[in-house]
C-alpha positions as CSV (number, residue, x, y, z in Angstrom):
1,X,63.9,85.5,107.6
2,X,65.7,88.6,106.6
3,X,67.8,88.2,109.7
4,X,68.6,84.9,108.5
5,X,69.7,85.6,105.1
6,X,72.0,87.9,106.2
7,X,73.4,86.2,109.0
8,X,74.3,83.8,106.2
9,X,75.8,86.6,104.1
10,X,77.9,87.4,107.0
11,X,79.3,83.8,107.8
12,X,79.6,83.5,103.6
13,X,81.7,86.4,103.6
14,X,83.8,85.6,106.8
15,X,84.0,81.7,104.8
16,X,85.6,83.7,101.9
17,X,88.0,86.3,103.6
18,X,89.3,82.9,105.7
19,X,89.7,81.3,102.2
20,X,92.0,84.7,100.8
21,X,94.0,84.8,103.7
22,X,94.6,81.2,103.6
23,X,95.8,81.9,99.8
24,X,97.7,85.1,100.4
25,X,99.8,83.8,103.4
26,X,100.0,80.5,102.0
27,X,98.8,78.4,105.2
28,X,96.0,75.8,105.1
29,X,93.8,74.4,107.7
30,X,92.4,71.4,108.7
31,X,90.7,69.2,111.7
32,X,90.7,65.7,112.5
33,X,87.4,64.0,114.9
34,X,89.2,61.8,116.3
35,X,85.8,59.9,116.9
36,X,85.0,59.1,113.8
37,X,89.2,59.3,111.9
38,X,87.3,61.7,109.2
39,X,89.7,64.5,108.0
40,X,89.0,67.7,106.4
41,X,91.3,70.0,104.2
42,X,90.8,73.7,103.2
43,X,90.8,74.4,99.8
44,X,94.6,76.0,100.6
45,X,95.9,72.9,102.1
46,X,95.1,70.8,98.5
47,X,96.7,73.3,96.8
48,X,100.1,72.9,99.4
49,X,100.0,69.3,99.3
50,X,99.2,69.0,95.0
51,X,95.7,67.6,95.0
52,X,92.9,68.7,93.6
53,X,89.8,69.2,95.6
54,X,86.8,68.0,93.1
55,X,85.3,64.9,94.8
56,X,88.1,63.9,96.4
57,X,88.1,63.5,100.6
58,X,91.0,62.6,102.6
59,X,91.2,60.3,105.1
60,X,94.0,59.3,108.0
61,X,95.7,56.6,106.2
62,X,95.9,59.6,103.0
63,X,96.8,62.1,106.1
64,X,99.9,60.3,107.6
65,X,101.3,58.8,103.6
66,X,101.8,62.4,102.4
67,X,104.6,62.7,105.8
68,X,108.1,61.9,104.6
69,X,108.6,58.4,106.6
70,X,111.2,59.5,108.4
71,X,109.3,62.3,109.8
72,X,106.2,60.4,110.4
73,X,107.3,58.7,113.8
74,X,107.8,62.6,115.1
75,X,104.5,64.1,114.0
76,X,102.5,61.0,115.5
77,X,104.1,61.7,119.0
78,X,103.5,65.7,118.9
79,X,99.5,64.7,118.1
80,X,99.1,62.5,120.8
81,X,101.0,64.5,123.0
82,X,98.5,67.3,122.3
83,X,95.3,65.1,123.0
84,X,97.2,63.3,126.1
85,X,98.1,67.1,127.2
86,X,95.0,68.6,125.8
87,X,97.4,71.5,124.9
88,X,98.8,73.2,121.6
89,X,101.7,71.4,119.2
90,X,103.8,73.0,116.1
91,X,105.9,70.6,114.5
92,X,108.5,70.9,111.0
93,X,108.5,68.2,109.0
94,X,108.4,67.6,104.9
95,X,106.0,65.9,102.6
96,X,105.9,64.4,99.5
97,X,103.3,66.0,96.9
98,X,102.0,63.3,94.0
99,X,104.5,65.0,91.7
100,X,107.0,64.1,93.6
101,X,108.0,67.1,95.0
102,X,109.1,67.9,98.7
103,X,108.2,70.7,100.6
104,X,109.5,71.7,103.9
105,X,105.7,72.1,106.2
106,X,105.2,74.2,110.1
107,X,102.6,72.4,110.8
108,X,100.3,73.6,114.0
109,X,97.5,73.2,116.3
110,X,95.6,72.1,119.5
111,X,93.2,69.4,120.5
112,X,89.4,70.6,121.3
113,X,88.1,68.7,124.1
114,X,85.0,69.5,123.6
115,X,84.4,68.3,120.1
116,X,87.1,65.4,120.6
117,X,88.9,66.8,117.4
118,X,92.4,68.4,116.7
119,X,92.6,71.4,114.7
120,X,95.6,73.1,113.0
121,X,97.4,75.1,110.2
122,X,99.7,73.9,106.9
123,X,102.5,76.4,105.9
124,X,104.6,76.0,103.7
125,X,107.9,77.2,104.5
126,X,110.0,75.3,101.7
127,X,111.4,78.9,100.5
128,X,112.1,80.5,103.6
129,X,114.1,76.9,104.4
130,X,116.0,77.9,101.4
131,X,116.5,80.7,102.0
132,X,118.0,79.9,105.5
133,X,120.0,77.0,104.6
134,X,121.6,79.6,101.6
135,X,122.0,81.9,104.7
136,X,124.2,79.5,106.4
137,X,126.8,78.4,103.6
138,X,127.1,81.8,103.2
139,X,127.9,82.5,106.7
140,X,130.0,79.6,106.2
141,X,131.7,80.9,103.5
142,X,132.1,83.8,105.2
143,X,133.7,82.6,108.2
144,X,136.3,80.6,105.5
145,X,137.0,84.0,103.5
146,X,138.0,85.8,106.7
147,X,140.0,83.0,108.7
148,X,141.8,82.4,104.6
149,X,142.2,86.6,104.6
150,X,142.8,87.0,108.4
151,X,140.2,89.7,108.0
152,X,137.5,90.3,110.5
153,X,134.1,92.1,110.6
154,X,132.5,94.4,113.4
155,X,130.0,96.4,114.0
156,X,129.7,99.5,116.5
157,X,125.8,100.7,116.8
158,X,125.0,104.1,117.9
159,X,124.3,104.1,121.9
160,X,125.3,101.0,122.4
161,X,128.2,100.0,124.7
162,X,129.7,96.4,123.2
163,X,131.1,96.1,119.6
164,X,129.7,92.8,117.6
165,X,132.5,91.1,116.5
166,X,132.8,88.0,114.4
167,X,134.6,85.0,115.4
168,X,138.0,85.8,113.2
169,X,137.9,89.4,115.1
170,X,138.8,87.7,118.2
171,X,141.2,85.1,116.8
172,X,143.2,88.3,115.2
173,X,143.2,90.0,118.4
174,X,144.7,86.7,120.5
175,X,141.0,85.7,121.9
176,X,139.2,82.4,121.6
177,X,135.8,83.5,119.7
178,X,133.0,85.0,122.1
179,X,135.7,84.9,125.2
180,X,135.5,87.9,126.3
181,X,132.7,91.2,125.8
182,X,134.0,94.3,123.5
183,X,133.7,97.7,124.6
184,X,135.8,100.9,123.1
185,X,137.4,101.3,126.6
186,X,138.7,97.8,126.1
187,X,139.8,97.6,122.7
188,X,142.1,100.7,123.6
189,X,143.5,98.8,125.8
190,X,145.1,96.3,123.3
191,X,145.9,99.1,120.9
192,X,149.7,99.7,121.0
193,X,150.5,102.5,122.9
194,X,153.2,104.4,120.1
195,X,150.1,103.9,117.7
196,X,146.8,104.7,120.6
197,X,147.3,109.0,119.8
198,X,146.8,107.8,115.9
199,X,144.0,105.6,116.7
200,X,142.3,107.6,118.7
201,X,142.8,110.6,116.7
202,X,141.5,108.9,113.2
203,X,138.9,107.5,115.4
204,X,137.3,110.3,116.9
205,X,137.7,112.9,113.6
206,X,135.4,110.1,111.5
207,X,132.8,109.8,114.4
208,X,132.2,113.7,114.8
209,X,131.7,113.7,111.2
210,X,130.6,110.2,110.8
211,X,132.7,109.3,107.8
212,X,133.8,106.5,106.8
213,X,137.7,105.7,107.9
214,X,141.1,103.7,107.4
215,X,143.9,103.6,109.8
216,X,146.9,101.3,110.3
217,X,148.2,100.6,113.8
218,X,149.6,97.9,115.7
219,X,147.4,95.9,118.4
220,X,148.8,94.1,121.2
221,X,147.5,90.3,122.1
222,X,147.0,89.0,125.6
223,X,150.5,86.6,124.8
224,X,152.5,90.0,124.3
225,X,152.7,89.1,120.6
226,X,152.4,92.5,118.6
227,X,150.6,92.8,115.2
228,X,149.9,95.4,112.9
229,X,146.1,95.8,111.3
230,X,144.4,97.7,109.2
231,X,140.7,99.1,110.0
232,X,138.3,100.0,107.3
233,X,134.7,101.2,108.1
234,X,131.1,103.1,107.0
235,X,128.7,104.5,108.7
236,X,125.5,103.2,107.7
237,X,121.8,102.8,108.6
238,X,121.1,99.3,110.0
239,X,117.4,99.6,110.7
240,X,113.9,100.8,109.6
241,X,113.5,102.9,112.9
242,X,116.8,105.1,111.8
243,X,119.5,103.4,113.7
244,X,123.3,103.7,112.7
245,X,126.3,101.9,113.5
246,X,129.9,101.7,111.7
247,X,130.1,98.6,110.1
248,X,134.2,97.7,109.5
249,X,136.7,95.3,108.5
250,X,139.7,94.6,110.4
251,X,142.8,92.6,109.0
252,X,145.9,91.7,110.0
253,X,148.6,92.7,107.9
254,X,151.4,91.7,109.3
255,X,153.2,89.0,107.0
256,X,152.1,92.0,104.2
257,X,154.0,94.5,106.4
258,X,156.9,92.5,107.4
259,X,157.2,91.9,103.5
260,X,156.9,95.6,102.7
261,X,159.6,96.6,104.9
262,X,161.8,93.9,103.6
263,X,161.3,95.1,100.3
264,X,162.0,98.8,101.1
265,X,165.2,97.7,102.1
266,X,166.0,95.5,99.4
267,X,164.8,98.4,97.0
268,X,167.3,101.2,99.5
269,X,170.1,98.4,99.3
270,X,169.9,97.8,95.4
271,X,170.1,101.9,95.3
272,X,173.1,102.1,96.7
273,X,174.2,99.7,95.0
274,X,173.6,101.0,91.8
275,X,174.6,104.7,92.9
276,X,178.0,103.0,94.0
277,X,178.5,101.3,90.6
278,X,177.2,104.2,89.1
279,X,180.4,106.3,90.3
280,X,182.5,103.6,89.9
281,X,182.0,103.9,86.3
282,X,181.7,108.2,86.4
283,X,185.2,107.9,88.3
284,X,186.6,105.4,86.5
285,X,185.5,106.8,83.4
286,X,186.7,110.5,84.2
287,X,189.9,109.5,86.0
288,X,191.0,107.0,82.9
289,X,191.2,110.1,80.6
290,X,193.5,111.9,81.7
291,X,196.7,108.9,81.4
292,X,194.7,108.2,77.7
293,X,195.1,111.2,76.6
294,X,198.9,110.9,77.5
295,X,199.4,107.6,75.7
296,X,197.6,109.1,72.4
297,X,199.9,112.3,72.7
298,X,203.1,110.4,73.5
299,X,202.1,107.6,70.3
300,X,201.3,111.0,68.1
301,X,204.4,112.9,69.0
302,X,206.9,109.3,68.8
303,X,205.1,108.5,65.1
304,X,206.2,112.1,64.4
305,X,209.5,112.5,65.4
306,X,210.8,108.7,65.2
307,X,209.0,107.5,62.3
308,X,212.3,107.2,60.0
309,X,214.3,105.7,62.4
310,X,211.5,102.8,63.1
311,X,211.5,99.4,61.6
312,X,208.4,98.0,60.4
313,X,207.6,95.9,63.3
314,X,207.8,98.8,65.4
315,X,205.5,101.2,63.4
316,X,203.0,98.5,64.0
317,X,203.5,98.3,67.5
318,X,203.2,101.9,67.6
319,X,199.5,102.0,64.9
320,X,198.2,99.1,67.1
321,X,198.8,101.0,70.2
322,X,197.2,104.3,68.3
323,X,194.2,102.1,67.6
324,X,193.8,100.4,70.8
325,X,193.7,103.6,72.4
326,X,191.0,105.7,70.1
327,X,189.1,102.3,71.1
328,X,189.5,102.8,74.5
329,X,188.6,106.6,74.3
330,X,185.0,105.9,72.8
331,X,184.8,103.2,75.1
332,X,185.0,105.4,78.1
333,X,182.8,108.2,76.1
334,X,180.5,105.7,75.7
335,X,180.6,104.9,79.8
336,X,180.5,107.9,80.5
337,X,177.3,108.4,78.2
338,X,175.5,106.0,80.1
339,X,176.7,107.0,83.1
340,X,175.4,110.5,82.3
341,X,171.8,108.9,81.3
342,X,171.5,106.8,84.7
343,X,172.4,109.8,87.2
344,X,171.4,112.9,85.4
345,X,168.5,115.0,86.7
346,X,165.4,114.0,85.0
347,X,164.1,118.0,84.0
348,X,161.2,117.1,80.9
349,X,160.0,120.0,78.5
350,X,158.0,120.1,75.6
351,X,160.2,118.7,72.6
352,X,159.0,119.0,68.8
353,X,160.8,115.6,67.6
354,X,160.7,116.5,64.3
355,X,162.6,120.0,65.0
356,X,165.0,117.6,67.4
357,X,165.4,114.8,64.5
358,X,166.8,117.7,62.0
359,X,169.0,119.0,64.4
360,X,170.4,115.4,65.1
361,X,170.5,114.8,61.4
362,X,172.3,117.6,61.2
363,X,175.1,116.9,63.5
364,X,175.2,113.5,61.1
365,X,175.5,115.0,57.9
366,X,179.0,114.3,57.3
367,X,178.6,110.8,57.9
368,X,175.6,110.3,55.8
369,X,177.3,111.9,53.5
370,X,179.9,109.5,53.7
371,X,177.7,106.4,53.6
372,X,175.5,108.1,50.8
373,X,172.6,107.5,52.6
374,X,169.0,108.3,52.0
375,X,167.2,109.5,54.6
376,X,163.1,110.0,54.7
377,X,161.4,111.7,57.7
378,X,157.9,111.8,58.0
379,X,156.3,112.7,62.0
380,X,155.2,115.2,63.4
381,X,155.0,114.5,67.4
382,X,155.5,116.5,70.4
383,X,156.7,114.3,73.8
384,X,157.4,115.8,77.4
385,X,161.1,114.4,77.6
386,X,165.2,115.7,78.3
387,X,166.2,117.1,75.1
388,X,169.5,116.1,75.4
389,X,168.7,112.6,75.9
390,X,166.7,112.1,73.1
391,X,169.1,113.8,70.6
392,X,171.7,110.4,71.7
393,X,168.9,108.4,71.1
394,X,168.4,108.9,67.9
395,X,171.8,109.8,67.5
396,X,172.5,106.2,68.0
397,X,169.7,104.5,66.5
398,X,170.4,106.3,63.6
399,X,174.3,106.0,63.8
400,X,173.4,102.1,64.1
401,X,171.6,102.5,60.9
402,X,174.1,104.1,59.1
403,X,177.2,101.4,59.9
404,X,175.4,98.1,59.7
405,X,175.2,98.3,56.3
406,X,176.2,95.7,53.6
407,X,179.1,95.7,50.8
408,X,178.2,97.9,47.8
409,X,174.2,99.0,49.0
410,X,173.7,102.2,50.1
411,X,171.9,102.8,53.4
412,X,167.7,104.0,53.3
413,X,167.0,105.0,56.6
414,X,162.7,105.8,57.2
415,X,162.3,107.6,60.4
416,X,158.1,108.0,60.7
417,X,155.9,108.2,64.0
418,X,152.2,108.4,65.3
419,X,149.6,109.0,67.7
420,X,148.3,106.4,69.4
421,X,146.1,105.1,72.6
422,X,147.6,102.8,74.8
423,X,144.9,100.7,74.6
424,X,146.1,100.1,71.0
425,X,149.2,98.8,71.5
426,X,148.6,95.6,73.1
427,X,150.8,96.1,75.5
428,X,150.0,95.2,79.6
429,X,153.1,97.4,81.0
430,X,151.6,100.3,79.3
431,X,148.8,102.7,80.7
432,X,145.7,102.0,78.6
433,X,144.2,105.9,79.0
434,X,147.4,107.2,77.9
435,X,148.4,108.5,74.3
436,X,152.0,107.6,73.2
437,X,153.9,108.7,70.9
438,X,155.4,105.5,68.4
439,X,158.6,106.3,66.5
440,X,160.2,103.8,64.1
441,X,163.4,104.0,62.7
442,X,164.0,101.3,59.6
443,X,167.0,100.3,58.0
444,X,167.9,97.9,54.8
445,X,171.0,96.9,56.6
446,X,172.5,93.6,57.3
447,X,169.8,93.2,60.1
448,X,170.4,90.0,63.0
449,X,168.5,86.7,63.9
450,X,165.3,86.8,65.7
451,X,166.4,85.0,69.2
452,X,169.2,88.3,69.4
453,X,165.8,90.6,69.4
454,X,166.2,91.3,73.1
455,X,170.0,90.6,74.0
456,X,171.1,93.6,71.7
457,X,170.0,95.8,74.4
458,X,172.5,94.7,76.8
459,X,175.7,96.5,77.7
460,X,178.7,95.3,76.2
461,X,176.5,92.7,73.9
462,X,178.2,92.3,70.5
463,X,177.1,91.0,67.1
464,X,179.7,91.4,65.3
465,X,183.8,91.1,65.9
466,X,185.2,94.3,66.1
467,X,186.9,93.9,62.8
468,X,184.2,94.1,60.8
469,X,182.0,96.7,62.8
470,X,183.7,99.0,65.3
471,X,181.7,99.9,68.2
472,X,181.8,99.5,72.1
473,X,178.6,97.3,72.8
474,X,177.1,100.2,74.4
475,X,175.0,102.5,72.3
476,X,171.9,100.5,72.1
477,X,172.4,99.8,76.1
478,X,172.5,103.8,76.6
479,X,169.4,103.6,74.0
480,X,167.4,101.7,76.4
481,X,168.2,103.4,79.7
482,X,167.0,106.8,77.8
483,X,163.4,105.3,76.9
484,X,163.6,104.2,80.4
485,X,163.7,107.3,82.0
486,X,161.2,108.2,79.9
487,X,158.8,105.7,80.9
488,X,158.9,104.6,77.2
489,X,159.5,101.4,75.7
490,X,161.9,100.4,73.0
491,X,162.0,97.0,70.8
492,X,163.5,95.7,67.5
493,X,162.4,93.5,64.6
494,X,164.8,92.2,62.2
495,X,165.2,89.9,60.0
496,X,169.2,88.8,58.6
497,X,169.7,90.0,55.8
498,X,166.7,92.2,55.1
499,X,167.3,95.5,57.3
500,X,166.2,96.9,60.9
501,X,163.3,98.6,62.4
502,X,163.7,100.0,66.0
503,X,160.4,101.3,67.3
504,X,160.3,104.1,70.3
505,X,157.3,104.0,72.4
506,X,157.1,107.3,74.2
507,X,154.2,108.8,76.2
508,X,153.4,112.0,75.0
509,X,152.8,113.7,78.7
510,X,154.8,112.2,81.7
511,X,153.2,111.1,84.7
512,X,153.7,113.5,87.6
C-alpha cells in the first residue's frame, strides 16, 4: 500500500513538473485516438489557443476550426502522412483564438502504432515570428541604406581565412554579390598599387594593436575602372566563447573625392584671383600717386603764381581740378586701406578696446571738435585681434558717425559693449561655446532705409551724392573685411531719420 501511495506521489509530481515546463516554455501537448476521434488538450494548450479548461472537451471538428482555413488543407496532409508513414511531422501554421486573435503555431508530433493515436506539441512562436519578419525589413532596410550610401559592411573574424561581406561590398568592388570568396591575399590584389604600402601599413599597425582604423585608398575593379574608398572598422567581440573579428564599413567615395578636388581647385583658382586683383589695386593704388601728387603741386603752385592774371572761368577750372584731385587722393588712400586689410599678415595680441577706443578718439578730436559732438563710452572688453586694424574700424564707424549728421543737431555718438555666449546671439554662423565680444556704436544721424541694411557694406556703394556727403564708398567696405579677418561679424540697424547703430561681433580668443 505504501508502495502505492507513493508510486502515485511520484507520477503526481512528474504530472506537475510536465505541467511547469509546459507553462515556462510555453508549448502544450495533446493526442488524438484516431479510433474513437476523441481529443485531449493540456492545460498549456487552452491557454495558447484562449479557452478555458472548466468542463469544456474538445473534439476534431473544434480541433481542425481553430486552423486558419488556408492552412488547414496543409496540416491535414502532414497528419496523414505521419499515420500513412507511421513517422514524425512538424508543421507552422496560425490559428484563430475566440478573441479573435492569430498566433503563428510549430506544431509537432508522431503517430503511435500501438495505441492507434497521434501525439504532439503546441508552441507558440507568434513573437519569435515577429521578431524575425522585423529582422528582415531591417535587413532590407539595410541592404537599401548601403546600395543609397554605396557603403558596404564586412567582417574579418580572428583565425579565419574568408572575409564576410555584404552584397553592396561586392557591387563597390566591381563583383556580382557572392561571386567570388574573400580572402586578405585577395583583396590586396584589387587595392591600387600607389596606395597597397598605405593599406597595408594602416592595416597591419591596427591589427598588432587591434585598434580600431580609417584609411582612404583607391581599389581597382575587375573592368580596370579605379575608385577611391574609405575603410572604417572595430575590433570587437562577436561571441560568448570570446571570439573577435573587425567589424567595418567600406564606402566608396569617389563622386565625394572627385568633388573635393574640384573644389580645391576652384578655391586655388579664386586665390589667385583675388591675390592678382589684390595687386592690381596695391599697384594701381601706389603707382597713381606719384603723377597725383604732380597735378596737386602743379594746380597749387599755377593758383599761386597766375592767380591775377586768370579769369574767372579759369580759376574754376583750376578749384575743380584742385577738388577732383584731393577726391582722387582719398580715393586711392582708401584702396590702398583695403588693400592693406585684405593682404596684411594676420599677427593677433591681446587688445584692451577701451584703451584702443581713446586712442582712436583721440586721433578724432579735432573733428569732434568741429562737429560739437558728444561722445559716451561705456566697455570694458579685451579681444585677440591686429591693433592696427581695429583702430580703422572704429576710426571709420565713428568717422561715419560724425558726418552723417543732419542740419543744425549736434552729433551723440554711444560706443558700449559686452560679454556674451554665442549661444546667445542667435546666430548659426557663430560658434555656440564661444564668448564674443558685442560692440555697438549709435548715432542720432540722418540714418538710411531698412532694404540698404546690407548693401552699405559694399565697395563703392553710395547713399548719398557726393555733394551732400563726401566720401569714396569704401570705409564701411574696409569695415567689413576687418571683422572678417577677425572672424567677427558686423551689421546695422537704422531707421531714416532717427540715427545708426553698427554692432561689432568679435570673439574674444581667436581660433588657432
Amino acid at each position: 500500500m505504501a508502495g502505492l501511495i507513493a508510486e502515485n506521489r511520484l507520477l503526481r509530481d512528474k504530472a506537475e513538473l510536465a505541467e511547469l515546463v509546459e507553462r515556462t516554455s510555453n508549448l502544450g501537448s495533446w493526442e488524438i485516438d484516431l479510433g474513437n476521434q476523441s481529443v485531449r488538450w493540456s492545460e498549456e494548450l487552452y491557454r495558447i489557443y484562449g479557452f478555458s479548461s472548466n468542463n469544456f472537451l474538445p473534439d476534431s471538428a473544434l480541433n481542425e476550426e481553430i486552423i486558419i482555413p488556408e492552412y488547414r488543407e496543409k496540416v491535414a496532409k502532414e497528419l496523414a502522412a505521419a499515420v500513412a508513414n507511421r513517422t514524425s511531422f512538424a508543421v507552422e501554421y496560425q490559428v484563430a483564438l475566440p478573441s479573435g486573435t492569430r498566433k503563428y503555431i510549430l506544431g509537432q508530433g508522431s503517430y503511435v502504432s500501438k495505441d492507434h493515436k497521434i501525439v504532439g506539441t503546441i508552441q507558440d512562436i507568434t513573437e519569435l515570428k515577429d521578431a524575425v519578419l522585423k529582422l528582415k525589413v531591417n535587413e532590407s532596410l539595410l541592404r537599401e541604406a548601403e546600395a543609397v550610401s554605396h557603403n558596404g559592411s564586412w567582417e574579418l573574424a580572428d583565425g579565419k581565412e574568408f572575409m564576410l561581406w555584404s552584397d553592396e561590398m561586392y557591387i563597390i568592388h566591381g563583383f556580382l554579390p557572392h561571386s567570388v570568396f574573400i580572402n586578405l591575399r585577395f583583396y590586396r590584389s584589387l587595392v591600387h598599387e600607389d596606395d597597397l604600402a598605405h593599406f597595408l601599413e594602416g592595416f597591419s599597425q591596427a591589427g598588432q594593436q587591434k585598434n580600431a582604423f580609417k584609411i582612404n585608398y583607391r581599389i581597382i575593379r575587375p573592368s580596370g575602372e579605379i575608385r577611391h574608398v574609405l575603410s572604417i572598422a572595430e575590433y570587437k567581440k562577436i561571441g560568448l566563447d570570446d571570439r573577435y573579428a573587425y567589424i567595418g564599413t567600406t564606402q566608396d567615395v569617389t563622386e565625394l573625392r572627385e568633388a573635393q578636388v574640384q573644389l580645391e581647385e576652384k578655391v586655388i583658382e579664386l586665390n589667385r584671383s583675388n591675390q592678382d586683383l589684390e595687386q592690381f589695386a596695391y599697384v594701381a593704388s601706389h603707382d597713381l600717386q606719384e603723377p597725383l601728387r604732380k597735378i596737386q603741386a602743379f594746380g597749387e603752385r599755377l593758383m599761386k603764381k597766375s592767380f591775377v592774371g586768370l579769369d574767372e572761368e579759369a580759376v574754376d577750372y583750376i578749384e575743380r581740378m584742385r577738388k577732383a584731385s584731393e577726391r582722387m587722393r582719398k580715393l586711392i588712400d582708401d584702396l590702398l586701406t583695403f588693400s592693406k586689410a585684405t593682404r596684411e599678415p594676420r599677427h593677433f595680441a591681446k587688445i584692451n578696446l577701451a584703451n584702443l577706443l581713446q586712442r582712436t578718439l583721440k586721433d578724432l578730436d579735432f573733428y569732434i571738435e568741429q562737429k560739437k559732438a558728444t561722445i559716451h563710452l561705456s566697455l570694458e572688453l579685451e579681444v585677440e585681434g591686429i591693433e592696427s586694424q581695429l583702430s580703422q574700424l572704429f576710426q571709420n564707424l565713428i568717422g561715419n558717425a560724425l558726418k552723417f549728421t543732419a542740419a543744425g543737431i549736434d552729433p551723440i555718438i554711444s560706443i558700449t559693449g559686452k560679454k556674451v555666449n554665442g549661444m546667445t546671439l542667435g546666430l548659426p554662423e557663430v560658434n555656440q561655446n564661444q564668448w564674443y565680444g558685442v560692440i555697438e556704436v549709435s548715432d542720432n544721424g540722418i540714418g538710411f532705409e531698412k532694404e540698404d541694411a546690407e548693401r552699405i557694406f559694399d565697395i563703392f556703394h553710395r547713399l548719398h551724392s557726393r555733394s551732400d556727403y563726401e566720401g569714396t564708398g569704401i570705409g564701411l567696405a574696409i569695415c567689413k573685411k576687418i571683422v572678417s579677418n577677425h572672424s567677427g561679424f558686423i551689421s546695422a540697424l537704422s531707421e531714416q531719420g532717427k540715427g545708426t547703430t553698427f554692432s561689432v561681433i568679435l570673439p574674444l580668443k581667436q581660433s588657432k
